[in-house]
PyMOL Python script that loads the backbone (N, CA, C, O; Angstrom):
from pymol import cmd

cmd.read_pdbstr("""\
ATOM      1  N   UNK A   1      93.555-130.566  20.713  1.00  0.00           N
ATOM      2  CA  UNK A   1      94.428-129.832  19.821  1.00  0.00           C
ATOM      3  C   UNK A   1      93.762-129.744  18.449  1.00  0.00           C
ATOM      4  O   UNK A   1      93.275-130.741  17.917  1.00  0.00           O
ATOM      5  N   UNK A   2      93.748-128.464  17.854  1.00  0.00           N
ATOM      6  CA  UNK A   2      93.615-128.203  16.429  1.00  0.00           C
ATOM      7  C   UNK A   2      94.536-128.313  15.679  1.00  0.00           C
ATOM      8  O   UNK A   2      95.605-128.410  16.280  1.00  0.00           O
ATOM      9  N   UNK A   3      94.639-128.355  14.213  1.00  0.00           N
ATOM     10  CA  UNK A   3      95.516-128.068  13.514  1.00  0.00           C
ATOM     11  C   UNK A   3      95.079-126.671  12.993  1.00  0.00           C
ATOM     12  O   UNK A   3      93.946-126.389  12.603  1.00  0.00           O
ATOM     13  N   UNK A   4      96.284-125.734  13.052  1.00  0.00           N
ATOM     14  CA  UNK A   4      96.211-124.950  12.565  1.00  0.00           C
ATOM     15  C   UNK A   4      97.049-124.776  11.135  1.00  0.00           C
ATOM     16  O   UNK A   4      96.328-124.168  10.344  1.00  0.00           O
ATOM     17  N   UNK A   5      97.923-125.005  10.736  1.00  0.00           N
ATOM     18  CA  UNK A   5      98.695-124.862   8.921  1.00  0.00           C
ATOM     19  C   UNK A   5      99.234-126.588   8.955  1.00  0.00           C
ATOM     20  O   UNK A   5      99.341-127.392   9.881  1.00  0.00           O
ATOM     21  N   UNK A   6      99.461-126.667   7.687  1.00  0.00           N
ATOM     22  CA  UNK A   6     100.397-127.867   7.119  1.00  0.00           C
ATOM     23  C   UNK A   6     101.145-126.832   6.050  1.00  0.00           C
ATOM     24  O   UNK A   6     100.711-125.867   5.421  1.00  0.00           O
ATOM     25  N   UNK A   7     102.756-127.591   6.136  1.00  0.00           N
ATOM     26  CA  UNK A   7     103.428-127.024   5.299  1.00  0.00           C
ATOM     27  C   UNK A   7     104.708-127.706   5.250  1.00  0.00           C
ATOM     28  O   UNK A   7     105.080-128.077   6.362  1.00  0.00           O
ATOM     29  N   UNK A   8     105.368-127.939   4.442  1.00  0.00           N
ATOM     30  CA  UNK A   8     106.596-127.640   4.168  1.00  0.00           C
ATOM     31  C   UNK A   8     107.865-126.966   4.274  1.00  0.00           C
ATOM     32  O   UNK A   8     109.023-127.352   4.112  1.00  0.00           O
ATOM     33  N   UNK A   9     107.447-126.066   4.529  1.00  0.00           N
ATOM     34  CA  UNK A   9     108.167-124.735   4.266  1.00  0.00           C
ATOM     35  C   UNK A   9     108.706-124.544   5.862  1.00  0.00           C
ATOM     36  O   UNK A   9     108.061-124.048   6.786  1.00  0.00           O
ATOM     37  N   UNK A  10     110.117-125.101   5.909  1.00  0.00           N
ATOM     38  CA  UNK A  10     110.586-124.688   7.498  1.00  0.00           C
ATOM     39  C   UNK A  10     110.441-123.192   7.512  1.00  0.00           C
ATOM     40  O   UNK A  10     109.440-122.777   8.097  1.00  0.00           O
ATOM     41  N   UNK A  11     111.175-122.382   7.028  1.00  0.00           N
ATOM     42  CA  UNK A  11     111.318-121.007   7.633  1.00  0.00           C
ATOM     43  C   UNK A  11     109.583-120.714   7.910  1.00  0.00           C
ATOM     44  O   UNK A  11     109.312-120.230   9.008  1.00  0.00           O
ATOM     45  N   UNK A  12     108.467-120.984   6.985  1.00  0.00           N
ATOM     46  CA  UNK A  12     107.297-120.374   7.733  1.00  0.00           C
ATOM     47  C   UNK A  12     106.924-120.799   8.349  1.00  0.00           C
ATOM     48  O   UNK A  12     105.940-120.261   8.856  1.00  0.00           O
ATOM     49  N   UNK A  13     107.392-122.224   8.898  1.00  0.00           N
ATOM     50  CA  UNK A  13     106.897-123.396  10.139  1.00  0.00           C
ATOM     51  C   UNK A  13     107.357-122.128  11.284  1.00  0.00           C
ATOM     52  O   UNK A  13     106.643-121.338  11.902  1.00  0.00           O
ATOM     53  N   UNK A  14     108.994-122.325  11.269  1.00  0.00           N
ATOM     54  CA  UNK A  14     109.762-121.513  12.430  1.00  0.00           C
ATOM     55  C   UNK A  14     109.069-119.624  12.395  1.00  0.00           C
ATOM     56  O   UNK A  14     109.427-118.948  13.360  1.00  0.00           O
ATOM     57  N   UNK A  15     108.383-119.088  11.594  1.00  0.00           N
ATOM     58  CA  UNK A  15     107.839-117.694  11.700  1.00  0.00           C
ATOM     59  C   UNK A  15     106.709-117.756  12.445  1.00  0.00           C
ATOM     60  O   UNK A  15     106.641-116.887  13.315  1.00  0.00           O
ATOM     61  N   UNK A  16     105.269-118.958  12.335  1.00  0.00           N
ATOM     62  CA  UNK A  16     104.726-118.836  12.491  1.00  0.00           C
ATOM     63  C   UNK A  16     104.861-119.476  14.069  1.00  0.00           C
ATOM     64  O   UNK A  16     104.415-118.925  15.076  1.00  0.00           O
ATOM     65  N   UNK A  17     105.439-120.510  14.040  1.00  0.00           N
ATOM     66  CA  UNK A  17     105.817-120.612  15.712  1.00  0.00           C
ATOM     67  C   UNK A  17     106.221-119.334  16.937  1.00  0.00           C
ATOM     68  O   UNK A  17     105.735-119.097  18.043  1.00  0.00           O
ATOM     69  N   UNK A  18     107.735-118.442  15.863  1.00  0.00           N
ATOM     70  CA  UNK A  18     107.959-117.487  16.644  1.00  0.00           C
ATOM     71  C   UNK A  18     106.660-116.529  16.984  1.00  0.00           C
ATOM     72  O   UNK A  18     106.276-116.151  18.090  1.00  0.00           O
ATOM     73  N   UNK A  19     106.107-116.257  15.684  1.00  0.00           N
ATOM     74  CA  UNK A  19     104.855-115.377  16.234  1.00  0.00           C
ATOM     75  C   UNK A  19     103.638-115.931  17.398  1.00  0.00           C
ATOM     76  O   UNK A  19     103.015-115.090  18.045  1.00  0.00           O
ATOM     77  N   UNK A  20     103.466-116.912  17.521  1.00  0.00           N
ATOM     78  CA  UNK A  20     102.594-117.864  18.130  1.00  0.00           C
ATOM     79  C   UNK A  20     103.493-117.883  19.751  1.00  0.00           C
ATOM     80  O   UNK A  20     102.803-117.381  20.638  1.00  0.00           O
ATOM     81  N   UNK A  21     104.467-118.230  20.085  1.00  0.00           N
ATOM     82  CA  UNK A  21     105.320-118.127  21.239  1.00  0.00           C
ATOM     83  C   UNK A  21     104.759-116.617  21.784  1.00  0.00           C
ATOM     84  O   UNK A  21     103.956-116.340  22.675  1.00  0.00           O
ATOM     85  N   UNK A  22     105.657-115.638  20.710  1.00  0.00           N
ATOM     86  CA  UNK A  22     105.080-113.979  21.118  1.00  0.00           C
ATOM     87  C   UNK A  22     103.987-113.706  21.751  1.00  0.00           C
ATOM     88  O   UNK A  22     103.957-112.917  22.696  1.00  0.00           O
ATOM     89  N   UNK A  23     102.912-114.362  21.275  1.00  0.00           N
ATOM     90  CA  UNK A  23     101.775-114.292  22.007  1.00  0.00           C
ATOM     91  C   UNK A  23     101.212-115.082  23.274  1.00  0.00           C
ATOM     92  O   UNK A  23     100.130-114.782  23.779  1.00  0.00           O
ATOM     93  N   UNK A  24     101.796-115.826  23.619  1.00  0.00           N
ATOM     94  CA  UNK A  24     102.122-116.401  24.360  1.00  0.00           C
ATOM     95  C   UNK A  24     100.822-117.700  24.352  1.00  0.00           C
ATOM     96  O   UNK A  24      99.898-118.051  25.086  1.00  0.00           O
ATOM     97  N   UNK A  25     101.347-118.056  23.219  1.00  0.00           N
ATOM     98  CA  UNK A  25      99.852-119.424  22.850  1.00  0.00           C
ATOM     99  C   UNK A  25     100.861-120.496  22.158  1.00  0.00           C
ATOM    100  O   UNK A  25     101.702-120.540  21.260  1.00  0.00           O
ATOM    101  N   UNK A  26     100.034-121.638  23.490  1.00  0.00           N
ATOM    102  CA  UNK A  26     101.090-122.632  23.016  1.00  0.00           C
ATOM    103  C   UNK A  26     100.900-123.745  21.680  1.00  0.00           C
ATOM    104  O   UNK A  26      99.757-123.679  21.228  1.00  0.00           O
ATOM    105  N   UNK A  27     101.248-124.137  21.399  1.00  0.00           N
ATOM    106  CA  UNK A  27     101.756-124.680  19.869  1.00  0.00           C
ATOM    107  C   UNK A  27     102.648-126.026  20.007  1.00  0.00           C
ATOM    108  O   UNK A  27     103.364-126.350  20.955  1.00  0.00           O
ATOM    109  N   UNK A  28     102.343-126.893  18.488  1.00  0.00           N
ATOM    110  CA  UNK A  28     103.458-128.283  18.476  1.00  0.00           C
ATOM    111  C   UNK A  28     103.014-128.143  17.176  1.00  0.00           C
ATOM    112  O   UNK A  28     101.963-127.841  16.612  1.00  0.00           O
ATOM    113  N   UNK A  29     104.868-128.659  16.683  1.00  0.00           N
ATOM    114  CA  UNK A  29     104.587-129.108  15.316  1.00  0.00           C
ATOM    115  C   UNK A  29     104.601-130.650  15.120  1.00  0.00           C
ATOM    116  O   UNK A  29     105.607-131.201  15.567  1.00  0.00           O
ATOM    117  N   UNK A  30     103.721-131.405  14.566  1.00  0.00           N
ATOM    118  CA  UNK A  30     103.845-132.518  14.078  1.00  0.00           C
ATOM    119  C   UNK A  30     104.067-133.311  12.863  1.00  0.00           C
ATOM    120  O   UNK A  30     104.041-132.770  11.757  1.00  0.00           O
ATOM    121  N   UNK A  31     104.243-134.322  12.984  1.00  0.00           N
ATOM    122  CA  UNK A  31     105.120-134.811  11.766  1.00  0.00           C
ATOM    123  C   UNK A  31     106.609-134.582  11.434  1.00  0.00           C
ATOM    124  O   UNK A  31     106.961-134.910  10.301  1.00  0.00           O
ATOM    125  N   UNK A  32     107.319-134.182  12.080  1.00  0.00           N
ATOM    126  CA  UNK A  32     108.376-133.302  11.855  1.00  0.00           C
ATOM    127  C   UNK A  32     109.257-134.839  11.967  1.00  0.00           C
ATOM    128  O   UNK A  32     110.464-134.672  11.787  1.00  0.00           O
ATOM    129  N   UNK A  33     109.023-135.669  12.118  1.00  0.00           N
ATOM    130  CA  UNK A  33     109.962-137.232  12.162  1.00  0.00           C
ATOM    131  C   UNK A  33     109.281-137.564  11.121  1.00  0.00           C
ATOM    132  O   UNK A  33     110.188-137.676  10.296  1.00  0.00           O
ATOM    133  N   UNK A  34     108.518-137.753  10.683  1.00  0.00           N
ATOM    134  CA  UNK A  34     107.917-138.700   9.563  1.00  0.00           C
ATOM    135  C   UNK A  34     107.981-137.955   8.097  1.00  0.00           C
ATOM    136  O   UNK A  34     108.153-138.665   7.106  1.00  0.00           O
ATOM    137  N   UNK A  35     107.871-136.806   7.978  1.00  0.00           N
ATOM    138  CA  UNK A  35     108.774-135.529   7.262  1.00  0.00           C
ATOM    139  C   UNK A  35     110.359-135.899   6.794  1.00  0.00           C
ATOM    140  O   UNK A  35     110.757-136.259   5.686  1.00  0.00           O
ATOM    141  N   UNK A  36     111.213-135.651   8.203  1.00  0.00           N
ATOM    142  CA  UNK A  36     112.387-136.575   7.857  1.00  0.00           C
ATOM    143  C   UNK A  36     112.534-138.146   6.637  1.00  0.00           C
ATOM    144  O   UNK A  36     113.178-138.354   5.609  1.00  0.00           O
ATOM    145  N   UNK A  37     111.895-138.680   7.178  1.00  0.00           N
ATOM    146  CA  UNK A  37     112.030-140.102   7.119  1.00  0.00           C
ATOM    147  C   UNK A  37     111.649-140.049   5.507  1.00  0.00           C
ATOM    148  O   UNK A  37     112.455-140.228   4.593  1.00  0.00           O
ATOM    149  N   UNK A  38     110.627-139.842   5.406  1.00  0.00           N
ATOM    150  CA  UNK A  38     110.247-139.783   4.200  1.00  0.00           C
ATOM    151  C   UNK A  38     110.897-138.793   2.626  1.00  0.00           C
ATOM    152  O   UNK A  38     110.403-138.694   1.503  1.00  0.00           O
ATOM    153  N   UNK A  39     111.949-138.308   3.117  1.00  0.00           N
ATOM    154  CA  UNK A  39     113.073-137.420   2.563  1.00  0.00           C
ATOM    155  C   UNK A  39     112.816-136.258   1.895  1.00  0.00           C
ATOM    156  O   UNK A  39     112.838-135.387   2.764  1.00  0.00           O
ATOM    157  N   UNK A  40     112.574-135.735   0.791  1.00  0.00           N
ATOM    158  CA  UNK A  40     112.683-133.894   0.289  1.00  0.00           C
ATOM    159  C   UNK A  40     111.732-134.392  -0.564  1.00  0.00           C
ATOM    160  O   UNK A  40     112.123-134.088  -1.691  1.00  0.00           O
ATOM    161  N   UNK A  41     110.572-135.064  -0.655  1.00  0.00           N
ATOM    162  CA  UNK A  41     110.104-135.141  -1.566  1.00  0.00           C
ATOM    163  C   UNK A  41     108.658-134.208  -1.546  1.00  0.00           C
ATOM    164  O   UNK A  41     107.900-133.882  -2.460  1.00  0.00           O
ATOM    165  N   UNK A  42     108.639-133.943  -0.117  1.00  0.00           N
ATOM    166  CA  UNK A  42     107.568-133.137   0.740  1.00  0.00           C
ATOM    167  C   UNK A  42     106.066-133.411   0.588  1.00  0.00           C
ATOM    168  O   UNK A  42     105.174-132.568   0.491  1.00  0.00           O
ATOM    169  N   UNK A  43     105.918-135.182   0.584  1.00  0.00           N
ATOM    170  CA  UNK A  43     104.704-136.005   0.658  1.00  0.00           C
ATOM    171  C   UNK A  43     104.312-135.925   2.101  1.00  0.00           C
ATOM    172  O   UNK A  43     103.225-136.488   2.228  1.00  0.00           O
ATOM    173  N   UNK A  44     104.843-135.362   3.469  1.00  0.00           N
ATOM    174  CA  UNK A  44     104.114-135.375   4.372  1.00  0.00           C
ATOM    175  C   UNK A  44     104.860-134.052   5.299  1.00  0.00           C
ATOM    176  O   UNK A  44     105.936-133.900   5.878  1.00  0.00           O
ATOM    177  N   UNK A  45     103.698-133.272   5.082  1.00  0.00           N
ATOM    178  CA  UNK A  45     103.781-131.509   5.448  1.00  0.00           C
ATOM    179  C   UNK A  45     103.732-131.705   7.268  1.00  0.00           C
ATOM    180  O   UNK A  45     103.287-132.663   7.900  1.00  0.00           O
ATOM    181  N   UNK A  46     104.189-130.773   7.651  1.00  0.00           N
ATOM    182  CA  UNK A  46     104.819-130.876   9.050  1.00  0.00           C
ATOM    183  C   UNK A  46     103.265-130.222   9.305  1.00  0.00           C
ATOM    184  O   UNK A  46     102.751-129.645   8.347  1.00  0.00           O
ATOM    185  N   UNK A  47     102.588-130.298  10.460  1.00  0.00           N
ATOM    186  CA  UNK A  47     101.339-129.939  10.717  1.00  0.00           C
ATOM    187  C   UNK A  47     101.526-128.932  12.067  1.00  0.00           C
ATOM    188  O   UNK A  47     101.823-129.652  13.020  1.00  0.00           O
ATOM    189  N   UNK A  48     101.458-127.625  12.435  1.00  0.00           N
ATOM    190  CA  UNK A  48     101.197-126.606  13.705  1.00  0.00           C
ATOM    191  C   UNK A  48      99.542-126.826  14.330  1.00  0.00           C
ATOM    192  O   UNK A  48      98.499-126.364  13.868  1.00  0.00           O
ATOM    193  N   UNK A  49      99.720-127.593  15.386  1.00  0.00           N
ATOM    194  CA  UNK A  49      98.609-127.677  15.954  1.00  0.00           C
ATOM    195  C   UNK A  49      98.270-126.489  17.477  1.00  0.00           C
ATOM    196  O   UNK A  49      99.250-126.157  18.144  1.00  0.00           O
ATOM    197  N   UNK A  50      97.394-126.159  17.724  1.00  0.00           N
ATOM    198  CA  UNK A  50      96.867-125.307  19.163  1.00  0.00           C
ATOM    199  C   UNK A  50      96.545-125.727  19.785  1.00  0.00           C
ATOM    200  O   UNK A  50      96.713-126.870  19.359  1.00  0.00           O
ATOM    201  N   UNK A  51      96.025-125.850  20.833  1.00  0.00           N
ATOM    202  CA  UNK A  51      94.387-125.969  21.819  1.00  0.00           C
ATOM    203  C   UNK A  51      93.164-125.796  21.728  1.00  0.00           C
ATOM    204  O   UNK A  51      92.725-124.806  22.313  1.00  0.00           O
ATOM    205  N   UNK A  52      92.562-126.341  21.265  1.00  0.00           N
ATOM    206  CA  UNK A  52      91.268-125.605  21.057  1.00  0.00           C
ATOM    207  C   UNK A  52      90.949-124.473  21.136  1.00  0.00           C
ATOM    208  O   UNK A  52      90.344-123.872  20.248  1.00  0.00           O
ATOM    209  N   UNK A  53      91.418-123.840  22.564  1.00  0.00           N
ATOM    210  CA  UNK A  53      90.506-122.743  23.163  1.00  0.00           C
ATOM    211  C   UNK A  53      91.396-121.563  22.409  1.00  0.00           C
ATOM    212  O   UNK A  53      91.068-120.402  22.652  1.00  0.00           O
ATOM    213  N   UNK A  54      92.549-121.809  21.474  1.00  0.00           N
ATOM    214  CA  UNK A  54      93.404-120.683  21.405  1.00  0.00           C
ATOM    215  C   UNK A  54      93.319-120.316  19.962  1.00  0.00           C
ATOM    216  O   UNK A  54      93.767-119.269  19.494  1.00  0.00           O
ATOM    217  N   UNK A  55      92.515-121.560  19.076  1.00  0.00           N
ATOM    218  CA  UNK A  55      92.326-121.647  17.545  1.00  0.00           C
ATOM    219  C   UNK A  55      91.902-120.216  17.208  1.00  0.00           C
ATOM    220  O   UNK A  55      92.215-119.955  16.047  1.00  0.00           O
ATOM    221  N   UNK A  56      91.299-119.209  17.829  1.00  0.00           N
ATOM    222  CA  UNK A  56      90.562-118.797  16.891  1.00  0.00           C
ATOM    223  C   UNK A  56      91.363-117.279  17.135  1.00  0.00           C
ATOM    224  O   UNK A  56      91.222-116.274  16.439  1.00  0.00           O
ATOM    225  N   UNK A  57      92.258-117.444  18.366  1.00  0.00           N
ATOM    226  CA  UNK A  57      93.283-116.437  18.241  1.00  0.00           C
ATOM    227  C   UNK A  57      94.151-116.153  17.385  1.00  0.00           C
ATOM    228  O   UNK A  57      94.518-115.191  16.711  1.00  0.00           O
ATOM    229  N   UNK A  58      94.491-117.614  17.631  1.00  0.00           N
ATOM    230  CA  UNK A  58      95.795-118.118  16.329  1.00  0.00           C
ATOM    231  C   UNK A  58      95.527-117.660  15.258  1.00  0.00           C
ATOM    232  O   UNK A  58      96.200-116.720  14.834  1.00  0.00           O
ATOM    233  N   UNK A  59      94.482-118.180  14.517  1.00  0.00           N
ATOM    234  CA  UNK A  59      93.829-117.723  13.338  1.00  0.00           C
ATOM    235  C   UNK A  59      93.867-116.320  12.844  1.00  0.00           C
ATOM    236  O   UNK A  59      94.521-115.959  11.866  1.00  0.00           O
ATOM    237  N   UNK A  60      93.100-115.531  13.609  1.00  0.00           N
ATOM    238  CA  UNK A  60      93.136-113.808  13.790  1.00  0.00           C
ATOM    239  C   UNK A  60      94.726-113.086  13.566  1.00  0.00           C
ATOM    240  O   UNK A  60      95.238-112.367  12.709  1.00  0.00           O
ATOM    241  N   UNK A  61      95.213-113.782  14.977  1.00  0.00           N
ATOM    242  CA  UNK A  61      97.142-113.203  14.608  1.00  0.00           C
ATOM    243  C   UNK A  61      97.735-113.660  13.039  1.00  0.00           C
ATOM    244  O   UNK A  61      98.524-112.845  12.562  1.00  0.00           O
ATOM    245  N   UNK A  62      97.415-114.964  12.135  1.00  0.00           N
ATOM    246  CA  UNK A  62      98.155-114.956  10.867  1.00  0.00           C
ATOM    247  C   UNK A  62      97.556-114.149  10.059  1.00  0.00           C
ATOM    248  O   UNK A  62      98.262-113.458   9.325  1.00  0.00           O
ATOM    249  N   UNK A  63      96.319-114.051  10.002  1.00  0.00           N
ATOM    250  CA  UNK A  63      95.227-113.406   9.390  1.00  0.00           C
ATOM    251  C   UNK A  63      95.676-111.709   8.941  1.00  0.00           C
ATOM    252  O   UNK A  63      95.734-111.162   7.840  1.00  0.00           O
ATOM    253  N   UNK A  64      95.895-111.307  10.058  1.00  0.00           N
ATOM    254  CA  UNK A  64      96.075-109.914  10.704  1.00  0.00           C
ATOM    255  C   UNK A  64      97.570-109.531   9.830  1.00  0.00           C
ATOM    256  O   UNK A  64      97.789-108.506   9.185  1.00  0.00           O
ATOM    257  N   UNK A  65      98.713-110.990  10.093  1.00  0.00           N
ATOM    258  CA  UNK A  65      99.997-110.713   9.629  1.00  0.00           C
ATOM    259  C   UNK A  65     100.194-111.003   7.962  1.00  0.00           C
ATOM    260  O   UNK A  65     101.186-111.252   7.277  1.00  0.00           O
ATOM    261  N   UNK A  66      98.485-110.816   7.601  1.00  0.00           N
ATOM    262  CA  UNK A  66      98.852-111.280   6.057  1.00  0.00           C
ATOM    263  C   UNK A  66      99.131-112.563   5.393  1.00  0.00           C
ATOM    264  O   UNK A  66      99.653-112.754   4.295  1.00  0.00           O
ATOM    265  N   UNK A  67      98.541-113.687   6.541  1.00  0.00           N
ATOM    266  CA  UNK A  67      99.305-114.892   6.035  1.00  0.00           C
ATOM    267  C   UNK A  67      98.271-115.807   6.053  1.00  0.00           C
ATOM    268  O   UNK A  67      98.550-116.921   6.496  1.00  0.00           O
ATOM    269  N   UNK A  68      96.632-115.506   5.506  1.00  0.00           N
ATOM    270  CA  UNK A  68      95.699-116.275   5.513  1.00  0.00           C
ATOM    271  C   UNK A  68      95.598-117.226   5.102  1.00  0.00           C
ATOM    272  O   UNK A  68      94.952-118.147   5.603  1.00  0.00           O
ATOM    273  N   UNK A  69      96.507-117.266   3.587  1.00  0.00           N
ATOM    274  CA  UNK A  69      96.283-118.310   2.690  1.00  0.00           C
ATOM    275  C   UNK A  69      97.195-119.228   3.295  1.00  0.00           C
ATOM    276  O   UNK A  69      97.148-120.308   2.706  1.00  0.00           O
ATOM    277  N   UNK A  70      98.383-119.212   4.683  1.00  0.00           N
ATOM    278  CA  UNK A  70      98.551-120.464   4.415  1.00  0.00           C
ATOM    279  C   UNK A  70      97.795-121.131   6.011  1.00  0.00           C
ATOM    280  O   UNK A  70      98.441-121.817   6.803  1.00  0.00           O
ATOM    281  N   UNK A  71      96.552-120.797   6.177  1.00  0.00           N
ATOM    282  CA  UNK A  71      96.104-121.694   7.252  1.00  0.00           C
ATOM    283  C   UNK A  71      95.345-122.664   6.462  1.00  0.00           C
ATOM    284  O   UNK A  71      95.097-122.724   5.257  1.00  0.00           O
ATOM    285  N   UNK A  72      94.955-123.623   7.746  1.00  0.00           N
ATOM    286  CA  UNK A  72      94.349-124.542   6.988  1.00  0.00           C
ATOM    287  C   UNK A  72      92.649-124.393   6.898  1.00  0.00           C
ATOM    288  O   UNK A  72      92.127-124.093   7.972  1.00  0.00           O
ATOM    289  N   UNK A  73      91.855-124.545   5.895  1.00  0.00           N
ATOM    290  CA  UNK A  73      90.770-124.160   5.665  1.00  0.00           C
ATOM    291  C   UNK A  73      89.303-125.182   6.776  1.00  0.00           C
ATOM    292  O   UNK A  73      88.114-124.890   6.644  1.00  0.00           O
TER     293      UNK A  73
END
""", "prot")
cmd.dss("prot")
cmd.show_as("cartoon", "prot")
cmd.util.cbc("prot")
cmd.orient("prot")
């Protein structure tokens, strides 16, 4: 698994998932308990990881949707 974004930001966690499903490339978000736990202070960004073999799709589809800046470099 790669990581593909860290973020904060539920609604673009849940956009970039829906778009990622659409394509039919599978995806996990992590951290999403330790996020919790650690409360709104947003010291630990929920992480969208891929498959290896699908990274560079993934990449291309946010890319494409205008949303470069928030992958991870």
């Amino acid at each position: 698994m790669k990581e593909l974004l860290r973020s904060n930001d539920l609604v673009e966690i849940s956009w970039v998932m829906a778009l990622l499903s659409d394509a039919h490339i599978p995806a996990r978000i992590l951290d999403s308990n330790s996020s919790v736990i650690e409360g709104s202070i947003g010291a630990i960004p929920r992480r969208i990881v891929v498959d290896d073999e699908n990274l560079v799709e993934a990449r291309r589809m946010l890319i494409e949707a205008g949303e470069a800046h928030i992958l991870k470099s």
